[in-house]
DOZASE-67517 format. One record per atom (N, C-alpha, C, CB): residue number from 1; residue in one letter; atom name; x, y, z. Coordinates in nm, 2 decimals, always signed. Glycine has a CB too. Example, Ala and Ser with C-alpha at 12.3 -4.5 7.8 and 13.67 -1.06 7.14 Angstrom:
2
NODE  rovo  fitor  vexdren      xx      yy      zz
NODE     1      A        N   +1.32   -0.57   +0.78
NODE     1      A       CA   +1.23   -0.45   +0.78
NODE     1      A        C   +1.32   -0.33   +0.78
NODE     1      A       CB   +1.13   -0.45   +0.90
NODE     2      S        N   +1.28   -0.22   +0.71
NODE     2      S       CA   +1.37   -0.11   +0.71
NODE     2      S        C   +1.29   +0.00   +0.79
NODE     2      S       CB   +1.41   -0.06   +0.57
// end
This chain:
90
NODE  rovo  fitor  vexdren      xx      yy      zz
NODE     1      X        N  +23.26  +15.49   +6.17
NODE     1      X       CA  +23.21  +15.35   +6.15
NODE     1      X        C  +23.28  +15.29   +6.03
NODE     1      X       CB  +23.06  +15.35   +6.13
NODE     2      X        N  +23.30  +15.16   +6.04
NODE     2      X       CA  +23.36  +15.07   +5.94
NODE     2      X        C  +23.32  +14.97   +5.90
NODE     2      X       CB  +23.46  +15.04   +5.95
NODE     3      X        N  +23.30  +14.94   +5.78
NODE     3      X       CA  +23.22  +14.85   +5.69
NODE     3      X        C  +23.30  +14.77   +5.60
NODE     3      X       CB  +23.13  +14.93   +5.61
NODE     4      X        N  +23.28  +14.69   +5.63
NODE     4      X       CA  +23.33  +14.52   +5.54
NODE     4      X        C  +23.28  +14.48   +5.48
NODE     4      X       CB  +23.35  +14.41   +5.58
NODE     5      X        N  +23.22  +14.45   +5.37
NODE     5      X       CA  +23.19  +14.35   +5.29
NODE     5      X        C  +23.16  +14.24   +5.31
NODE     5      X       CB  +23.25  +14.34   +5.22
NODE     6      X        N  +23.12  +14.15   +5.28
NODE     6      X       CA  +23.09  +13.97   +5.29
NODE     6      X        C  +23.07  +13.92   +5.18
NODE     6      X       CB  +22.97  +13.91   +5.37
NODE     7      X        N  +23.10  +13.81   +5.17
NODE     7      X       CA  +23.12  +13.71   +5.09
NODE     7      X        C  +23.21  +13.82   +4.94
NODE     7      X       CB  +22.96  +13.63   +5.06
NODE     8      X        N  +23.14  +13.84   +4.79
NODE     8      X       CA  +23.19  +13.86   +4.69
NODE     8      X        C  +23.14  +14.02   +4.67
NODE     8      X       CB  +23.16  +13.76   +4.60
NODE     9      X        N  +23.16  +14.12   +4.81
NODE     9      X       CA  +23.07  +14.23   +4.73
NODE     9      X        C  +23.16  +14.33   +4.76
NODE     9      X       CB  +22.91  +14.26   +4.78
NODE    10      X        N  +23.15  +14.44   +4.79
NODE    10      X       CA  +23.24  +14.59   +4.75
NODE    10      X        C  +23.19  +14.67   +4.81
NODE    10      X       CB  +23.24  +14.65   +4.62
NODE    11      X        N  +23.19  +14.75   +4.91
NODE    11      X       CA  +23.14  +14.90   +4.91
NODE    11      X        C  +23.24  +15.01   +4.85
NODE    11      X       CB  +23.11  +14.94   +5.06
NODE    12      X        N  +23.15  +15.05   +4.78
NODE    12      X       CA  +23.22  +15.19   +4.64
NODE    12      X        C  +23.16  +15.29   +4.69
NODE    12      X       CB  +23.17  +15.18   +4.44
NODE    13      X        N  +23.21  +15.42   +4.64
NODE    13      X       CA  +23.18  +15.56   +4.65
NODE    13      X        C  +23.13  +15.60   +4.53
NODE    13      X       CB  +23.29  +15.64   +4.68
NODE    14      X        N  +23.02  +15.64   +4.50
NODE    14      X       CA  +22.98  +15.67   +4.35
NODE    14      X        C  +23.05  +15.82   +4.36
NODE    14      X       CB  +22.80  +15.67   +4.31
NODE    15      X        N  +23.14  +15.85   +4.22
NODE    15      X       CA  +23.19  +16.00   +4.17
NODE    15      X        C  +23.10  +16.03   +4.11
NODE    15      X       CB  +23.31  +16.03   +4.10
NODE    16      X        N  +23.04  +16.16   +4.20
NODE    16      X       CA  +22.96  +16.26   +4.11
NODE    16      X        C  +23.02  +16.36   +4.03
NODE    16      X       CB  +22.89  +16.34   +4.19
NODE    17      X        N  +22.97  +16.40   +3.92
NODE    17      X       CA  +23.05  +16.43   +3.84
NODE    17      X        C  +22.96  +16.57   +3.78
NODE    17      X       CB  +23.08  +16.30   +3.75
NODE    18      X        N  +22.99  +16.69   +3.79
NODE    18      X       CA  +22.92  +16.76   +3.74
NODE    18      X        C  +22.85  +16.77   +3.59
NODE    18      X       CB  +22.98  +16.85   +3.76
NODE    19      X        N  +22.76  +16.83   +3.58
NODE    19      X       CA  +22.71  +16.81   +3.45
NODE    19      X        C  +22.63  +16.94   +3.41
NODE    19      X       CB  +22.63  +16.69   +3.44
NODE    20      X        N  +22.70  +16.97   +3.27
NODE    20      X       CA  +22.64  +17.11   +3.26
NODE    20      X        C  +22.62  +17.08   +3.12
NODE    20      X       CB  +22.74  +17.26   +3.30
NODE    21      X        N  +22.52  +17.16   +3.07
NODE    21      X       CA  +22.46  +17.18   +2.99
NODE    21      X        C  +22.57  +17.23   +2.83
NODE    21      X       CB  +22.35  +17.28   +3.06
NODE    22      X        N  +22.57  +17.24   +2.69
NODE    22      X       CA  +22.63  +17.32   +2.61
NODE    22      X        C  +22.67  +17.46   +2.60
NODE    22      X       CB  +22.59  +17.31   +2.53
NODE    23      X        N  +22.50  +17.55   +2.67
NODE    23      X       CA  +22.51  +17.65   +2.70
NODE    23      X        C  +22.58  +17.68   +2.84
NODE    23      X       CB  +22.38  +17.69   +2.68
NODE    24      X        N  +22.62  +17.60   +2.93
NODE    24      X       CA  +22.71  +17.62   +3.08
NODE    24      X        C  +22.56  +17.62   +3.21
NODE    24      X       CB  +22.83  +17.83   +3.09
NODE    25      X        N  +22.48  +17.55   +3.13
NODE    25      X       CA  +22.40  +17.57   +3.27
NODE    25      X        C  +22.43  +17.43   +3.34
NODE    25      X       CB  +22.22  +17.60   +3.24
NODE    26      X        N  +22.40  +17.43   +3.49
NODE    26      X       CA  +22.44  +17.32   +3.55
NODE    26      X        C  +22.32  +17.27   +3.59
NODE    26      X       CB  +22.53  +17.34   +3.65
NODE    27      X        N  +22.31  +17.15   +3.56
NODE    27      X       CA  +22.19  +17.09   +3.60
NODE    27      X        C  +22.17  +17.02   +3.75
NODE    27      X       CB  +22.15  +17.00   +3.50
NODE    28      X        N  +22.07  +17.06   +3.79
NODE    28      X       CA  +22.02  +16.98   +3.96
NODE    28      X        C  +22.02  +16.85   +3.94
NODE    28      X       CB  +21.87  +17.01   +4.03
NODE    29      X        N  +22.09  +16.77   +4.08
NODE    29      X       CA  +22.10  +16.66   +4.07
NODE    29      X        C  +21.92  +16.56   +4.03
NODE    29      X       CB  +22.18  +16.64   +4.22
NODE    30      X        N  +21.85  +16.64   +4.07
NODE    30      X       CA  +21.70  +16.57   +4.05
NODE    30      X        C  +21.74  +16.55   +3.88
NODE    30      X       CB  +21.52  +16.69   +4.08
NODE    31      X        N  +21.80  +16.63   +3.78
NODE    31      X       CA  +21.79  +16.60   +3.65
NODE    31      X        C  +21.85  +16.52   +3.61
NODE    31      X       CB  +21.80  +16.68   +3.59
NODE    32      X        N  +21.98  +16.50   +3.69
NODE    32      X       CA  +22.12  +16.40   +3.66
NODE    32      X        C  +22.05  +16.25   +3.68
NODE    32      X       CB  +22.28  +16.42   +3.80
NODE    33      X        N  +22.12  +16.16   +3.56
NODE    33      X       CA  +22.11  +16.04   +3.59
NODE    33      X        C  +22.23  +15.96   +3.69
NODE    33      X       CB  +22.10  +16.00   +3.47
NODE    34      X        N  +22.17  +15.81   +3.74
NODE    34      X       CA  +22.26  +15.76   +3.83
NODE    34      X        C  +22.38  +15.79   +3.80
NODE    34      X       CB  +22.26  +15.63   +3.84
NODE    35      X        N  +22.50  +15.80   +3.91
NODE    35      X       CA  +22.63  +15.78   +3.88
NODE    35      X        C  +22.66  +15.63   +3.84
NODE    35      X       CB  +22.71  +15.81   +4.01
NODE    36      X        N  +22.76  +15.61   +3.77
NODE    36      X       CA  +22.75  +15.46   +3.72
NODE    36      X        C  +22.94  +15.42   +3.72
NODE    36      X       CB  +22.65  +15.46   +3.51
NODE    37      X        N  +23.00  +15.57   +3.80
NODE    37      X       CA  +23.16  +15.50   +3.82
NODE    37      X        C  +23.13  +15.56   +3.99
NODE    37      X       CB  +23.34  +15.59   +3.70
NODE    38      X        N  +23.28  +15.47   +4.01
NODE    38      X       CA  +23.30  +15.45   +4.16
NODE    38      X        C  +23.45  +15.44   +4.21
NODE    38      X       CB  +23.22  +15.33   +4.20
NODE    39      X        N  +23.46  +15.49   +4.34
NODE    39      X       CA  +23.58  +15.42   +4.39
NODE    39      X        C  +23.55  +15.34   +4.49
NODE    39      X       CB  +23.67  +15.51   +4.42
NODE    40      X        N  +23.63  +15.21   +4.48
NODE    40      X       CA  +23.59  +15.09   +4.59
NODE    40      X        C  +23.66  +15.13   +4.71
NODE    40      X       CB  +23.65  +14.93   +4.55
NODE    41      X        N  +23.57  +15.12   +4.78
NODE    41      X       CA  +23.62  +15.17   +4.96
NODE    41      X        C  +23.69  +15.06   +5.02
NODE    41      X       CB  +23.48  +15.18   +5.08
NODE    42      X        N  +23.59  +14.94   +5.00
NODE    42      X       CA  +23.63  +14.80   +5.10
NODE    42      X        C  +23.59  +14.72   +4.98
NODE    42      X       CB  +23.51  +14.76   +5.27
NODE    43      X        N  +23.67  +14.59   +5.04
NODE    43      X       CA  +23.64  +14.48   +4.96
NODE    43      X        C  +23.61  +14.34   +4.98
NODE    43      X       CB  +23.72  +14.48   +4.91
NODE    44      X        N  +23.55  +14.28   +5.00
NODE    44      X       CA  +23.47  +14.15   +5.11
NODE    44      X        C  +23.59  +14.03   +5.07
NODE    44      X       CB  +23.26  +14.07   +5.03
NODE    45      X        N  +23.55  +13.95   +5.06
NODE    45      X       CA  +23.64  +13.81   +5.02
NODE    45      X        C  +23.62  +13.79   +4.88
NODE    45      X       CB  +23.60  +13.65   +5.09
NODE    46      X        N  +23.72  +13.84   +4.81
NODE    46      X       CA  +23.72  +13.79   +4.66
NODE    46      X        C  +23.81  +13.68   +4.59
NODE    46      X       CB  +23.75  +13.91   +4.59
NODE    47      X        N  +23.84  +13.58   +4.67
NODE    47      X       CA  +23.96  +13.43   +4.67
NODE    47      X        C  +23.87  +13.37   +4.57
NODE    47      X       CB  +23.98  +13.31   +4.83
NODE    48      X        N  +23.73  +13.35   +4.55
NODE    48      X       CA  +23.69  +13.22   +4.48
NODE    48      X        C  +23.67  +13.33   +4.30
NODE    48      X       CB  +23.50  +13.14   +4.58
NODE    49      X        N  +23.67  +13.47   +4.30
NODE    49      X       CA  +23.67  +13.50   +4.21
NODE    49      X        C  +23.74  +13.55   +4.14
NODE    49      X       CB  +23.60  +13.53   +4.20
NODE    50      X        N  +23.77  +13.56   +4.01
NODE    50      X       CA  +23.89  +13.59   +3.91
NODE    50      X        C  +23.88  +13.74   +3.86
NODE    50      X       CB  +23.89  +13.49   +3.77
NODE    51      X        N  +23.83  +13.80   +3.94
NODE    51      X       CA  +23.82  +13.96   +3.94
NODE    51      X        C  +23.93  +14.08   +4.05
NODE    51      X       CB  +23.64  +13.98   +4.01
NODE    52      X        N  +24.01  +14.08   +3.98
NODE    52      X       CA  +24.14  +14.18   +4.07
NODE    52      X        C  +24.11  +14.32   +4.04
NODE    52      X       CB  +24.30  +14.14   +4.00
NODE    53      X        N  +24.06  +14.32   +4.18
NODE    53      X       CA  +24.01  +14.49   +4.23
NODE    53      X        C  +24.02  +14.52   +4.37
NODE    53      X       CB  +23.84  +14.52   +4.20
NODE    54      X        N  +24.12  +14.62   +4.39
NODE    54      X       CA  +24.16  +14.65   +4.54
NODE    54      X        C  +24.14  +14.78   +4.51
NODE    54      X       CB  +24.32  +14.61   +4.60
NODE    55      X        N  +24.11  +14.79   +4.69
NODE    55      X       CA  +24.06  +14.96   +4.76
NODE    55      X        C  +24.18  +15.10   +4.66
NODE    55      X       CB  +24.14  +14.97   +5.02
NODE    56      X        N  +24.07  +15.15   +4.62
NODE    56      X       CA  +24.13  +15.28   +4.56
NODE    56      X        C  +24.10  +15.26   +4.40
NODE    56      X       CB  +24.31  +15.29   +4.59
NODE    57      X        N  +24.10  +15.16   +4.34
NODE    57      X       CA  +24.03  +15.13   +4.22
NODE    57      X        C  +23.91  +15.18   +4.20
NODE    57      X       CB  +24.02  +15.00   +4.19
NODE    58      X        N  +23.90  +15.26   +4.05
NODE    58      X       CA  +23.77  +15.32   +4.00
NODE    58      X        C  +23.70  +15.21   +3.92
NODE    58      X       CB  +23.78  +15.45   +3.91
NODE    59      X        N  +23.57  +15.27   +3.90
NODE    59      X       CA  +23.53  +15.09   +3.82
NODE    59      X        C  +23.41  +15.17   +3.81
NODE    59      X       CB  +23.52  +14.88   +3.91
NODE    60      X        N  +23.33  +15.10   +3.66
NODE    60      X       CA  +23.22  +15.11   +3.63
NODE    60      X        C  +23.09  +14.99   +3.66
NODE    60      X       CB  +23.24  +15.13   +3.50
NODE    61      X        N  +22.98  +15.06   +3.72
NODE    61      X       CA  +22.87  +14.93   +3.76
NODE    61      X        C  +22.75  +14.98   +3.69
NODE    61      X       CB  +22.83  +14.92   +3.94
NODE    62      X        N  +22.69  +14.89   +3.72
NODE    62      X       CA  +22.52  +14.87   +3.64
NODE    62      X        C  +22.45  +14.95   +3.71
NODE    62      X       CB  +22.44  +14.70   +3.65
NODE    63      X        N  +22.36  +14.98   +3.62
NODE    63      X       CA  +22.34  +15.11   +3.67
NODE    63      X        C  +22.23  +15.09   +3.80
NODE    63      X       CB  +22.28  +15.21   +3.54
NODE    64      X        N  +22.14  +15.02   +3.80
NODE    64      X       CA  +22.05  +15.04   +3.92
NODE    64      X        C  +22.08  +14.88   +4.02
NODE    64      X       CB  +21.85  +15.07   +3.85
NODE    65      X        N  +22.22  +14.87   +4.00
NODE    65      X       CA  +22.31  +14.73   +4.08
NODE    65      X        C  +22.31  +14.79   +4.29
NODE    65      X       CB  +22.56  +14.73   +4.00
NODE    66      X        N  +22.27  +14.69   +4.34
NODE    66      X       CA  +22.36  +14.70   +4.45
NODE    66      X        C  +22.26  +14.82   +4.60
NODE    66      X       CB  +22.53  +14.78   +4.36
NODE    67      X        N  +22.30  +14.81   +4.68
NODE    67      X       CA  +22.25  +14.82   +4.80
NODE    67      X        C  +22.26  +14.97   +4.83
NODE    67      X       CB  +22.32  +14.73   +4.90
NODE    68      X        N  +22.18  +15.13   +4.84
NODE    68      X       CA  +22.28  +15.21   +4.88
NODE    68      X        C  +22.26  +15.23   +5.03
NODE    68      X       CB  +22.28  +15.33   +4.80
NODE    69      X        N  +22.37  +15.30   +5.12
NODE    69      X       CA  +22.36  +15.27   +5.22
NODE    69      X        C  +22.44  +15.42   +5.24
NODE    69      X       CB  +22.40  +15.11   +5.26
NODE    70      X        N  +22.41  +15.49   +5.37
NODE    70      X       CA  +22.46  +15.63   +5.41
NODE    70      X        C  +22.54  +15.62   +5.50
NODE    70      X       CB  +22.35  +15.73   +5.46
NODE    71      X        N  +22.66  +15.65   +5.53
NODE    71      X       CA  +22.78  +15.64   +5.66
NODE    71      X        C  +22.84  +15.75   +5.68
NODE    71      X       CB  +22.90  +15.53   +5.64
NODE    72      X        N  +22.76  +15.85   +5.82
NODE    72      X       CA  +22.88  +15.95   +5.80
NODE    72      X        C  +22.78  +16.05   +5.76
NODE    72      X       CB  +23.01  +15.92   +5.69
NODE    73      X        N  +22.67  +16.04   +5.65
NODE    73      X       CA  +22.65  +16.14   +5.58
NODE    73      X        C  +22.72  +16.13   +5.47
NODE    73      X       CB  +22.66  +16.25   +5.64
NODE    74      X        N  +22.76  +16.02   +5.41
NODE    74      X       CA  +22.82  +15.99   +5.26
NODE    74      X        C  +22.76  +15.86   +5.22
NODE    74      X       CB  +22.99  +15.97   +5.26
NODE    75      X        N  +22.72  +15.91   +5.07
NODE    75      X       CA  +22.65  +15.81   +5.03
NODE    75      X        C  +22.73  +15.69   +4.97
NODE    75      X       CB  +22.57  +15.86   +4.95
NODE    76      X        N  +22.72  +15.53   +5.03
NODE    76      X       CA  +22.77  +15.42   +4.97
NODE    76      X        C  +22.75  +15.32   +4.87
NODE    76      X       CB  +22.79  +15.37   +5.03
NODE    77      X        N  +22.77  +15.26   +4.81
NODE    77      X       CA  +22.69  +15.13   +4.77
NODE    77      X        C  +22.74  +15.02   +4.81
NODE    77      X       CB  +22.68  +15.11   +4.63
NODE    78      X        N  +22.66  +14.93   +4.87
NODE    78      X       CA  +22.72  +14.78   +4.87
NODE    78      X        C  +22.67  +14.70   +4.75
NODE    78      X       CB  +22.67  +14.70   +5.01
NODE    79      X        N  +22.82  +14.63   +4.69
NODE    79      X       CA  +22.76  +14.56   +4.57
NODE    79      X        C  +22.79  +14.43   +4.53
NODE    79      X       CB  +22.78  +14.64   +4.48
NODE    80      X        N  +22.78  +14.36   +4.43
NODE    80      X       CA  +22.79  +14.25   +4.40
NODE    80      X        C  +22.86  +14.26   +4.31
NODE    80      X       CB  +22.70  +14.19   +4.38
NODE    81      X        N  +23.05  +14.19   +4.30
NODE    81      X       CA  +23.10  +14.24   +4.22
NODE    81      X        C  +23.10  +14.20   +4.07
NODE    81      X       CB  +23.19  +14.25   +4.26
NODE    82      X        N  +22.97  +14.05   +4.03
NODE    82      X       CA  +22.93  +14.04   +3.90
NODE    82      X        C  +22.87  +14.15   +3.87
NODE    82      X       CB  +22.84  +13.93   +3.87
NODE    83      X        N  +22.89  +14.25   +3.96
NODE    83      X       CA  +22.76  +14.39   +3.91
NODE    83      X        C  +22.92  +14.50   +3.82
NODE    83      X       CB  +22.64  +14.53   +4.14
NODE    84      X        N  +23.02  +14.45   +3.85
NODE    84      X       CA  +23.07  +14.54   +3.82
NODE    84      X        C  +23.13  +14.52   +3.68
NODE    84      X       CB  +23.15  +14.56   +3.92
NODE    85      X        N  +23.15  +14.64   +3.56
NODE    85      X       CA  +23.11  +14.62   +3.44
NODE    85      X        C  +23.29  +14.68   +3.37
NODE    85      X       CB  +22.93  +14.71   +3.40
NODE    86      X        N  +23.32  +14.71   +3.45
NODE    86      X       CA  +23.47  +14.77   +3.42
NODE    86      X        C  +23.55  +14.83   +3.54
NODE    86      X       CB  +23.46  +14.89   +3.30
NODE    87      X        N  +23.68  +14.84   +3.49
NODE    87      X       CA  +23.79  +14.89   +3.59
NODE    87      X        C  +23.86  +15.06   +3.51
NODE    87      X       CB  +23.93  +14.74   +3.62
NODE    88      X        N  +23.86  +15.10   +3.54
NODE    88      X       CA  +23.92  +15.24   +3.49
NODE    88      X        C  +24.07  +15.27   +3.51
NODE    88      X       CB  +23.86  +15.35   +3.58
NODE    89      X        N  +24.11  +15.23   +3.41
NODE    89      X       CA  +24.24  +15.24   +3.42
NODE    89      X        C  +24.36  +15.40   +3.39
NODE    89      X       CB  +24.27  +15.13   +3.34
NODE    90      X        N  +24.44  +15.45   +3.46
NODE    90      X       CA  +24.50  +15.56   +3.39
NODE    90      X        C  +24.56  +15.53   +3.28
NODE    90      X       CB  +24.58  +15.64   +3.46
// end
C-alpha cells in the first residue's frame, strides 16, 4: 500500500532506538518513552511552506504530534509539518 500525504503533512517512520540501562540492562518498550526522531517516508504538498524536507530526511517532532497509523505491520505517523521541531543533519 502507498500513502501520500495532503495538504502540509509527512508520513515519517519513528527510529527506535534501543535503550539500556548504565548497568546494560535493556529496558521494555512499555518503559521507553515516545520516539521523538524520524525518517520522512512521503511528503504531501509543501509549495506554500518555507520548510525544505525531502523523503529520506531524519527530523525531530513533538512529542505526542500527529496521527499514528500501521501499514504493512509498520508503525507510521502522519504529521503536521509545524509539528516538526528539527532536521538532523550528518
Amino acid at each position: 500500500m502507498k500513502v501520500k500525504p495532503l495538504g502540509s503533512r509527512l508520513l515519517i517512520k519513528p527510529i527506535q532506538e534501543e535503550k539500556r540501562t548504565e548497568g546494560g540492562i535493556v529496558l521494555p518498550d512499555t518503559a521507553k518513552e515516545k520516539p521523538m526522531k524520524a525518517e520522512v517516508v512521503a511528503v504531501g504538498n509543501l509549495e506554500d511552506s518555507d520548510v525544505d524536507i525531502v523523503v529520506g530526511d531524519k527530523v525531530i517532532f513533538s512529542k505526542y504530534s500527529g496521527t499514528e497509523i500501521k501499514i504493512e505491520d509498520e508503525e507510521y505517523i502522519i504529521i503536521d509539518v509545524e509539528d516538526i521541531l528539527a532536521k538532523i543533519e550528518d
